[in-house]
N, C-alpha and C positions, 0 to 999 in steps of 0.2 A: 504494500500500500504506500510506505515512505517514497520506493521510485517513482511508483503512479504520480505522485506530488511532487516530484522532483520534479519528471518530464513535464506537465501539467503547466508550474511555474515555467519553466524552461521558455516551452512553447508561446505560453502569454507573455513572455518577457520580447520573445522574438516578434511577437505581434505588435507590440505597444512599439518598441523599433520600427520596423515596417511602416505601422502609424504614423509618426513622424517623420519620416524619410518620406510617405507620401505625402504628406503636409508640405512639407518644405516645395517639394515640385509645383503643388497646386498652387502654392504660394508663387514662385514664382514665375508660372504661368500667369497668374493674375495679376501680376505687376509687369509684365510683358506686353500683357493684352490690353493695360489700361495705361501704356507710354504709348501704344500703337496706335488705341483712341484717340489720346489726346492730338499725337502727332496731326490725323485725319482730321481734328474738330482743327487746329492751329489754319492747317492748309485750307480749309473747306470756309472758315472765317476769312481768312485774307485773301482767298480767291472769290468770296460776295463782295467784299470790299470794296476789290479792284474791279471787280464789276460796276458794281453799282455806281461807282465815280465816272466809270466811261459809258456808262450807259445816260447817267443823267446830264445830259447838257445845260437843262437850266443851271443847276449847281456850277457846272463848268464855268460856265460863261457868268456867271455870278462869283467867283474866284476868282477870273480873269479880270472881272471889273474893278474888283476889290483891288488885286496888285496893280493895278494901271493906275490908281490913283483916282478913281471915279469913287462918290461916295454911294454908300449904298441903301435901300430904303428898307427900316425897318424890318419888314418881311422878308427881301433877301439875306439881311446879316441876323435874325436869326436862321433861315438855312443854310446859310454856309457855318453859322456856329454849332448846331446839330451836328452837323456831317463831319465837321474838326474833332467834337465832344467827341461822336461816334468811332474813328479811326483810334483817339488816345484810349478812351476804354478797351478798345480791342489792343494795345498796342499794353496795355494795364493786366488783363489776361493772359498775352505773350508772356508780361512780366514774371508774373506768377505760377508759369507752367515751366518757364524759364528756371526760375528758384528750386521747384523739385524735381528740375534733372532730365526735366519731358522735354524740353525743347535744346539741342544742341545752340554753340555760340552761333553758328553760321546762320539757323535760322531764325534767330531773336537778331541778329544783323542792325546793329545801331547805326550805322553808314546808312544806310539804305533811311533808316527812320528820321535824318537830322535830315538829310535831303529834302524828304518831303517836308517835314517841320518849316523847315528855313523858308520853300515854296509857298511856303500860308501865310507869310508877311507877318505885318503886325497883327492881324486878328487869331491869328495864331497863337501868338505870343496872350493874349488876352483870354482865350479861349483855357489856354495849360494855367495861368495865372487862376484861374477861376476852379478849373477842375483839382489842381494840387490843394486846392486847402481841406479837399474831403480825402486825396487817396490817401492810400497808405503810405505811410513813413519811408518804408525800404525803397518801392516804387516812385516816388519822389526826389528821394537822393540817387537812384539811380537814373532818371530823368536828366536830371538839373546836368548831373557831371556827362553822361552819352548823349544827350539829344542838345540839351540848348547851350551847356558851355564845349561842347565837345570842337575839339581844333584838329580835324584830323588832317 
C-alpha cells in the first residue's frame, strides 16, 4: 500500500509539473497573440488616419488655409482642431503601446511624428498646449522632448 502512495504522489507530483509547464506556454501564447493584436489595432488606427486626412478635403484645404496665413472661421478651426486633437490621441495610444513593449522604436517613429507636428503651424502648437494639461505625465515628457523640442 506504502508504494501504491508512493507512485500515486509520484505521479501527481508529475502532473502538477506538466501543469505548469503548460501554463507557462499558454501564457505565453497569450502574450504573443495580444503584441500581435495590438500591433494590427496600431496599423489598422494609423492607416484610418491617413485615410481619413486624404480622403477629407475640406479638412485639407482648411489646413492649407490655416498655414497660408488666411484666418479661419470658427467652424473651420474647430475642424481642423478635432482632427489635430484626433491624430495626438492616437499618437497618445502609440505612446502607451509603445511603453509595454507592443510597438517597436521604428514604429512609434518620432521623425515621422515632428514632421507632421511642425506641418500644423501654430494651431498645432495650440491644439498639444491644450490636450497636455489632461494627458499623462510620461506621454507629455515624452512629447515635449521627440515631437516639439526635438532637433533632429
Amino acid at each position: 500500500m506504502d508504494s501504491v502512495n508512493k507512485w500515486l504522489t509520484l505521479a501527481a507530483n508529475v502532473g502538477v509539473i506538466a501543469g505548469i509547464i503548460f501554463l507557462g506556454i499558454e501564457v505565453k501564447q497569450n502574450n504573443e497573440e495580444i503584441a500581435a493584436q495590438s500591433r494590427f489595432n496600431y496599423y489598422q488606427s494609423r492607416s484610418e488616419n491617413e485615410d481619413s486626412w486624404g480622403q477629407d478635403k475640406n479638412t485639407i484645404d482648411i489646413l492649407l488655409k490655416s498655414l497660408t496665413g488666411f484666418d479661419l472661421n470658427p467652424e473651420e478651426e474647430l475642424m481642423l482642431t478635432l482632427r489635430l486633437q484626433a491624430t495626438i490621441i492616437l499618437w497618445e495610444y502609440e505612446f502607451g503601446e509603445y511603453v509595454l513593449e507592443r510597438l517597436s522604436d521604428e514604429e512609434m517613429n518620432p521623425l515621422d511624428k515632428k514632421r507632421i507636428y511642425d506641418g500644423w503651424g501654430e494651431i498645432g502648437k495650440v491644439v498639444w498646449g491644450t490636450h497636455k494639461k489632461t494627458a499623462p505625465l510620461e506621454f507629455v515628457n515624452w512629447f515635449e522632448k521627440n515631437i516639439v523640442n526635438a532637433d533632429f
